[in-house]
Structure formats: C-alpha cells, structure tokens
GUZA-684430 format. One record per atom (N, C-alpha, C): residue number from 0; residue in three letters; x, y, z. Coordinates in nm, 3 decimals, decimal comma. Layout:
residues N
bapa / sevex / xx / yy / zz
NUM / ala / X / Y / Z
...
//
This chain:
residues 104
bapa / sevex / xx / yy / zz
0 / unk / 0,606 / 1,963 / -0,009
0 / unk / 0,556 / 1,841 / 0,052
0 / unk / 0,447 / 1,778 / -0,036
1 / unk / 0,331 / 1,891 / -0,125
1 / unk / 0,264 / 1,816 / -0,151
1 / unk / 0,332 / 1,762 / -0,247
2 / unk / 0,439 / 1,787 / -0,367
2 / unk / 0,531 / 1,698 / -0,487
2 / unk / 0,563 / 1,556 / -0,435
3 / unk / 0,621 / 1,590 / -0,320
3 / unk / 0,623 / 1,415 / -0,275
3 / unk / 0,521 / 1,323 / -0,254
4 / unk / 0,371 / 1,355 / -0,164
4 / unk / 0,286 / 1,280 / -0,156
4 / unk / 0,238 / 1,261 / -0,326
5 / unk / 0,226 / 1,353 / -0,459
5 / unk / 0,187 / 1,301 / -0,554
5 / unk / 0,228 / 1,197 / -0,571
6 / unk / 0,414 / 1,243 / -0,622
6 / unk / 0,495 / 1,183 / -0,637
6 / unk / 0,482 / 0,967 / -0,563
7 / unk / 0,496 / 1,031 / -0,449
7 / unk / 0,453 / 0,880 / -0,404
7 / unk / 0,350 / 0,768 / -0,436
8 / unk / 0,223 / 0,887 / -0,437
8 / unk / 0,085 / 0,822 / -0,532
8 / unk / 0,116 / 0,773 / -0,595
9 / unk / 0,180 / 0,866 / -0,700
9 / unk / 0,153 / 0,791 / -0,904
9 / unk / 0,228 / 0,655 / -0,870
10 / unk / 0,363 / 0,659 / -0,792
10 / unk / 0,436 / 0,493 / -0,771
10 / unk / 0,333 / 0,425 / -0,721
11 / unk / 0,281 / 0,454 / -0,599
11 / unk / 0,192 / 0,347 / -0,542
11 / unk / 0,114 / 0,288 / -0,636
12 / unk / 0,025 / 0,374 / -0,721
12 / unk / -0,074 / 0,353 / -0,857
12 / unk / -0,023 / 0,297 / -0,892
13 / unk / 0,136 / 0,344 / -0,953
13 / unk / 0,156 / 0,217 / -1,098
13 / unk / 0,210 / 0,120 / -1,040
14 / unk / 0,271 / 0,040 / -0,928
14 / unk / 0,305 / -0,041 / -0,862
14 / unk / 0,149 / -0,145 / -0,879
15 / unk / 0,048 / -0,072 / -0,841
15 / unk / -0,069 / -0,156 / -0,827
15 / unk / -0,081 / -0,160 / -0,938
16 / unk / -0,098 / -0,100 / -1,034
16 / unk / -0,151 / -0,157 / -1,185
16 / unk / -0,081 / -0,282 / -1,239
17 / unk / 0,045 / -0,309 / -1,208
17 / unk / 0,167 / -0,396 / -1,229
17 / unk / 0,113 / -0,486 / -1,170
18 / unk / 0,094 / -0,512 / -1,049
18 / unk / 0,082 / -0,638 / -0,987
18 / unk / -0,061 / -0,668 / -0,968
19 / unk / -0,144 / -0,602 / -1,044
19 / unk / -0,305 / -0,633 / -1,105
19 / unk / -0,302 / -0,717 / -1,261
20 / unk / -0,179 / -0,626 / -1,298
20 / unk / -0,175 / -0,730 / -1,421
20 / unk / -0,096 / -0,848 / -1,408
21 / unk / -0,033 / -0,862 / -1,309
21 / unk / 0,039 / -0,991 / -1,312
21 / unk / -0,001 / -1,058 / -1,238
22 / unk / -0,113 / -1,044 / -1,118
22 / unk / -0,173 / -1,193 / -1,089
22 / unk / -0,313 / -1,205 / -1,203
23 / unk / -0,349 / -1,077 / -1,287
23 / unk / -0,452 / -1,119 / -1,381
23 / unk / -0,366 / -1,252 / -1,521
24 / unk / -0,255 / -1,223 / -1,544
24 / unk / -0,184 / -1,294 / -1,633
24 / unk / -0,165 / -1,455 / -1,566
25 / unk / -0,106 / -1,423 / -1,431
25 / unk / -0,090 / -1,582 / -1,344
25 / unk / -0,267 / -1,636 / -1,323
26 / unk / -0,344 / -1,558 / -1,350
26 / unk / -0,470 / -1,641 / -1,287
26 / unk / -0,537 / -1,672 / -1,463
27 / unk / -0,495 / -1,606 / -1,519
27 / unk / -0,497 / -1,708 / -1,664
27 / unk / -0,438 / -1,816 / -1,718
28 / unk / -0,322 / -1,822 / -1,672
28 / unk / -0,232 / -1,842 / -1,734
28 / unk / -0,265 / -2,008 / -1,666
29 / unk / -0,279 / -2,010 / -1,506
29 / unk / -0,324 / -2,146 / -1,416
29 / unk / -0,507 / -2,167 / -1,419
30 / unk / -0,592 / -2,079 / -1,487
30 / unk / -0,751 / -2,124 / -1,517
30 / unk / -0,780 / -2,124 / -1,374
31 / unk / -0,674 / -2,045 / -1,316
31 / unk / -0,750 / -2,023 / -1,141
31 / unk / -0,734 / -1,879 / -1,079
32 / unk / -0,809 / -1,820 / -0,977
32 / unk / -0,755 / -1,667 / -0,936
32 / unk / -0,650 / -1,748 / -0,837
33 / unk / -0,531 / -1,621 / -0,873
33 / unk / -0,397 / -1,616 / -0,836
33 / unk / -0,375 / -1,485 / -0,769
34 / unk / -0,349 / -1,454 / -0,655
34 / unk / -0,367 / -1,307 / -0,624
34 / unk / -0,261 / -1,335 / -0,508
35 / unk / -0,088 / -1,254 / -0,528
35 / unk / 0,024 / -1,268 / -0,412
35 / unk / -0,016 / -1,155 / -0,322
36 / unk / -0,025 / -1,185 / -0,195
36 / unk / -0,033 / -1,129 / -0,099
36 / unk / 0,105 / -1,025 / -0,047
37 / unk / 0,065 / -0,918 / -0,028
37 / unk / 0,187 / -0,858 / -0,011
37 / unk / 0,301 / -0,892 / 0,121
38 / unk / 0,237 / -0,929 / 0,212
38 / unk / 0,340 / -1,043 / 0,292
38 / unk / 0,424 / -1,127 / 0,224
39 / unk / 0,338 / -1,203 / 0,129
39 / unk / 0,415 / -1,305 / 0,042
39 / unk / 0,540 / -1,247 / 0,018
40 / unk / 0,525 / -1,127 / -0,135
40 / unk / 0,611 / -1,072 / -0,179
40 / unk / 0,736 / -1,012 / -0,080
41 / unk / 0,711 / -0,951 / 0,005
41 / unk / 0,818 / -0,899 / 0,123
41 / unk / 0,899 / -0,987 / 0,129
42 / unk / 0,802 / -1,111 / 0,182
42 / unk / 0,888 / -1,209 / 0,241
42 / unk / 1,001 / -1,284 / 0,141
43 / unk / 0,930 / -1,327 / 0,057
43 / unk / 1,009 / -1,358 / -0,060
43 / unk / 1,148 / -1,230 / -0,134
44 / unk / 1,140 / -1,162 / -0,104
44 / unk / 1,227 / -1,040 / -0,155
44 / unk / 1,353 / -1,014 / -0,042
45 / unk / 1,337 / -0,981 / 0,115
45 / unk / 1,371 / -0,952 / 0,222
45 / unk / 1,307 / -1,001 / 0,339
46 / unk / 1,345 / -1,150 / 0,390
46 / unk / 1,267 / -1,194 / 0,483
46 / unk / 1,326 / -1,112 / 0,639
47 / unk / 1,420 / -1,111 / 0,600
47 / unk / 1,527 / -1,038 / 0,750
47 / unk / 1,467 / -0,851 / 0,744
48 / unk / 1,390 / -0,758 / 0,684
48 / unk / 1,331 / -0,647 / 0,672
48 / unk / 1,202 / -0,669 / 0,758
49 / unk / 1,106 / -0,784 / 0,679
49 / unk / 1,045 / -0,834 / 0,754
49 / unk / 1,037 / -0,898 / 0,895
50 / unk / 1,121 / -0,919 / 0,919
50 / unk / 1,135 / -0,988 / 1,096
50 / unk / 1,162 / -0,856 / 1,187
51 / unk / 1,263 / -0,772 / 1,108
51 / unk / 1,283 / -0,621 / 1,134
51 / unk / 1,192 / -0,515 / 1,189
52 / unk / 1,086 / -0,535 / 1,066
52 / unk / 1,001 / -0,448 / 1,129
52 / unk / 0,915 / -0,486 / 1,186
53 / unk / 0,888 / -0,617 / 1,228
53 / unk / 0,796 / -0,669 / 1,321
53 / unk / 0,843 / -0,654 / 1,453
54 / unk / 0,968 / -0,700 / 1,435
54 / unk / 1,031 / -0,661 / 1,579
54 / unk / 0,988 / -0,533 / 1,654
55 / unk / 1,053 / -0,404 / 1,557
55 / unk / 1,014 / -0,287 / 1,547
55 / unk / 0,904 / -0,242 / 1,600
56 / unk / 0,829 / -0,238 / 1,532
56 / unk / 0,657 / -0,199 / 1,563
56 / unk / 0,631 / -0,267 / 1,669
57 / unk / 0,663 / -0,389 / 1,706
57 / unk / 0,583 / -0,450 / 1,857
57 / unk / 0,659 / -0,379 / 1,954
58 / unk / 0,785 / -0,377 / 1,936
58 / unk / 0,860 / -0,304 / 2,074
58 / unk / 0,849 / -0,162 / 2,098
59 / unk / 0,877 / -0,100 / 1,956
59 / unk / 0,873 / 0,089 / 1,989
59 / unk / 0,731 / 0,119 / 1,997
60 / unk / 0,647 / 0,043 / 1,922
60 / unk / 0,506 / 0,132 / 1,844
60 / unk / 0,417 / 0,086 / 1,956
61 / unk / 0,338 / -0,048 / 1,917
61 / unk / 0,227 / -0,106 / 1,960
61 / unk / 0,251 / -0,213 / 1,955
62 / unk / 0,231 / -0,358 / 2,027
62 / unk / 0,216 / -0,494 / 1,931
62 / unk / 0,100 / -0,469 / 1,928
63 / unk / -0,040 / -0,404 / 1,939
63 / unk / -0,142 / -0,399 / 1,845
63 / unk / -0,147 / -0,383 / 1,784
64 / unk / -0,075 / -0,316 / 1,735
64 / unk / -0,077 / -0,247 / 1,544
64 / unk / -0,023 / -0,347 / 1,494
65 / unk / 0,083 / -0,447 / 1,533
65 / unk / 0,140 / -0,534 / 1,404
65 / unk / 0,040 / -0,700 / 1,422
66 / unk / 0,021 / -0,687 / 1,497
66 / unk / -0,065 / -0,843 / 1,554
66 / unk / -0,225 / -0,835 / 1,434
67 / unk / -0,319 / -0,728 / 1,477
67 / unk / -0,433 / -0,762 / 1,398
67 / unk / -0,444 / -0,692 / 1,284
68 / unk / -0,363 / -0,561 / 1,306
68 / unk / -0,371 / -0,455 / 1,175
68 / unk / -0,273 / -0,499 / 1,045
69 / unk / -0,146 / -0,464 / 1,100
69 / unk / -0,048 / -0,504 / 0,978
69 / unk / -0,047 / -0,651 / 0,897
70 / unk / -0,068 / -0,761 / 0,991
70 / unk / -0,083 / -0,840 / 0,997
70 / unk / -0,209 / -0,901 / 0,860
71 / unk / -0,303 / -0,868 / 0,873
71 / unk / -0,409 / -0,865 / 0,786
71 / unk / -0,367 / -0,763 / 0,679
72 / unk / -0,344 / -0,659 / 0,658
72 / unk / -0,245 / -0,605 / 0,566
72 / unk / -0,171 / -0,673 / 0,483
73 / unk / -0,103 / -0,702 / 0,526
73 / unk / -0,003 / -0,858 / 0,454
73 / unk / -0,089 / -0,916 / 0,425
74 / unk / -0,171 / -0,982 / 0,442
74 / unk / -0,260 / -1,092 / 0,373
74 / unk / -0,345 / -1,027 / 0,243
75 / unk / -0,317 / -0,909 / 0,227
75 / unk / -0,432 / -0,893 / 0,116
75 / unk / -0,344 / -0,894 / -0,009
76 / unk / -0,373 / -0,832 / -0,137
76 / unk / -0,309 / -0,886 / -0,246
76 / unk / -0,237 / -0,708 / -0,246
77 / unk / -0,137 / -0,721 / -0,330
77 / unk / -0,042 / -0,628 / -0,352
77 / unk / -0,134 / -0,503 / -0,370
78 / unk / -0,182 / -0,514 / -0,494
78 / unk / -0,284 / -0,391 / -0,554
78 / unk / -0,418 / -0,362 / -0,439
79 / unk / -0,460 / -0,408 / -0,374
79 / unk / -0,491 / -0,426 / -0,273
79 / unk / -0,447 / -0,313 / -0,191
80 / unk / -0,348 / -0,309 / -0,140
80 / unk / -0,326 / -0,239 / -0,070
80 / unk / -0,271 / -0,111 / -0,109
81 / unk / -0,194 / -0,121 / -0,197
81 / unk / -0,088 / -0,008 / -0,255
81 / unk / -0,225 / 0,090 / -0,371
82 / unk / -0,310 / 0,049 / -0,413
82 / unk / -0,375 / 0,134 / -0,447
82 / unk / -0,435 / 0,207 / -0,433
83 / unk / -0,561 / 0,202 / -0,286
83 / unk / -0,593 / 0,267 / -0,250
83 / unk / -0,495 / 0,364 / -0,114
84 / unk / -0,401 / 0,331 / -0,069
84 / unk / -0,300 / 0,381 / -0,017
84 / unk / -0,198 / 0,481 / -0,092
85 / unk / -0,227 / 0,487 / -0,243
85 / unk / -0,157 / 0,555 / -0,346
85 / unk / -0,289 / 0,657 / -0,375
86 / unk / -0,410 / 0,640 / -0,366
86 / unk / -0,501 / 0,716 / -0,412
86 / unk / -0,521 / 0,850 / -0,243
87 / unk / -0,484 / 0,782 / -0,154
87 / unk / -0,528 / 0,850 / -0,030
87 / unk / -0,431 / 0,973 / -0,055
88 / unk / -0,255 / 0,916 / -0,092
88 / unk / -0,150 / 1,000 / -0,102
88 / unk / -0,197 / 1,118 / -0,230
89 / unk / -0,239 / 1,103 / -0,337
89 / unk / -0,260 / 1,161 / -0,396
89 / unk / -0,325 / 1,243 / -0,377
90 / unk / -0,488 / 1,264 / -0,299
90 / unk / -0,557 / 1,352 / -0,220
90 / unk / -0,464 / 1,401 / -0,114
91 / unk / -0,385 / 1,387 / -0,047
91 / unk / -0,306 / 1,446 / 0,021
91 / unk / -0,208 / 1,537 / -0,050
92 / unk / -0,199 / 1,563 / -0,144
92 / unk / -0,113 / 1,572 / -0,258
92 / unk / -0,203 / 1,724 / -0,345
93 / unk / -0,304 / 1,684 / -0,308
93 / unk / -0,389 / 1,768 / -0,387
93 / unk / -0,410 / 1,949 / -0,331
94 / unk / -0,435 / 2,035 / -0,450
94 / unk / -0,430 / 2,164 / -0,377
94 / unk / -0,548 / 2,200 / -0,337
95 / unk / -0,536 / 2,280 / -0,236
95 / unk / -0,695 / 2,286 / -0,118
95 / unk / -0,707 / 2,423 / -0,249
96 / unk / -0,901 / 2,473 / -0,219
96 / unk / -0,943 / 2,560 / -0,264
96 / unk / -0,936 / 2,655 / -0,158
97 / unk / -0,936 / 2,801 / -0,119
97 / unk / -0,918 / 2,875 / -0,044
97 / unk / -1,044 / 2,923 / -0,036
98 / unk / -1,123 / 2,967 / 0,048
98 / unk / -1,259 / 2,967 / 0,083
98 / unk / -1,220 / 3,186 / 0,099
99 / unk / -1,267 / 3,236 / 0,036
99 / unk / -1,247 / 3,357 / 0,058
99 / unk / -1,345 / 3,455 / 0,131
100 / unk / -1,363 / 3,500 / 0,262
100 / unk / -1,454 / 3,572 / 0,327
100 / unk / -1,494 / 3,680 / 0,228
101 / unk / -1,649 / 3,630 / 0,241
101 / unk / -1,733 / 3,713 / 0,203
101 / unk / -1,824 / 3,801 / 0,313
102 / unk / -1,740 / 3,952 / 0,287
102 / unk / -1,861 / 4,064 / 0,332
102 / unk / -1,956 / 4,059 / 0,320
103 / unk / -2,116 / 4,094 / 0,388
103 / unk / -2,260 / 4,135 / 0,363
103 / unk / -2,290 / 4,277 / 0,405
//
C-alpha cells in the first residue's frame, strides 16, 4: 500500500511541476499572471465526468462537500492543489520508525 501512495505522490508532484511551468510560460508569454484553475482544466477535458461527479457527491456523499469544499477546490490553480495533495500522499507513503520498549 505504501508503493502506491508514493507512487501516486511522485505523479501528483510531477503533474504540479508541469502545470507550474506552463501557466509560468503562459503568464510570460501574455506579460500577465495566467494560472488554469483545475475546474477549468476538467471541464475543458471531460465536461460530462464533471457533471458526474457532482451529481455523485451531492446525492451519495454530502452536497456539503461539493457546494463549499470541492467547489473552491476547482477554483484554485492545478499545482495548487495536486501538490500539496501529492506531498500529503507521499508522507503517507513514508516508513514509520518503530519506537522500541525500553527496560529500566
């Protein structure tokens, strides 16, 4: 289990490094900050995934969770989210130290 949470990390990481450098290239490239929101991208890629899992989450889960949480989620920028969400996986990922009882 923990191979997969690495595993998942390092993607999440390099996913964010990718789309750090490519709104750093678009916000040069226009002499303005350019930063796609990961809603954006979804939407633009799979808008019908998106309607999917909104559906989803309001009916099985919560509509609290998709109304103020996810919701604002989507609005932040790709790297944004996927990085520190790739760094959490990676600590999850990580091997515990074993604390060994000590006699007195």
């Amino acid at each position: 289990m923990r191979l997969l949470f690495r595993l998942g990390g390092y993607v999440m990481l390099a996913c964010a490094l990718v789309a750090i450098i490519a709104d750093a290239s678009k916000s040069i490239a226009r002499s303005e900050l350019v930063l796609l929101p990961l809603g954006q991208l979804w939407f633009d890629q799979s808008p019908d995934t998106l309607n999917m899992a909104q559906a989803a989450i309001q009916r099985h889960v919560s509509p609290f969770l998709w109304d103020p949480i996810i919701q604002t989620l989507l609005t932040w920028p790709i790297w944004g989210v996927l990085g520190p969400l790739g760094l959490i996986f990676l600590w999850l990922g990580t091997r515990r130290a074993r604390r060994s009882a000590v006699l007195a």
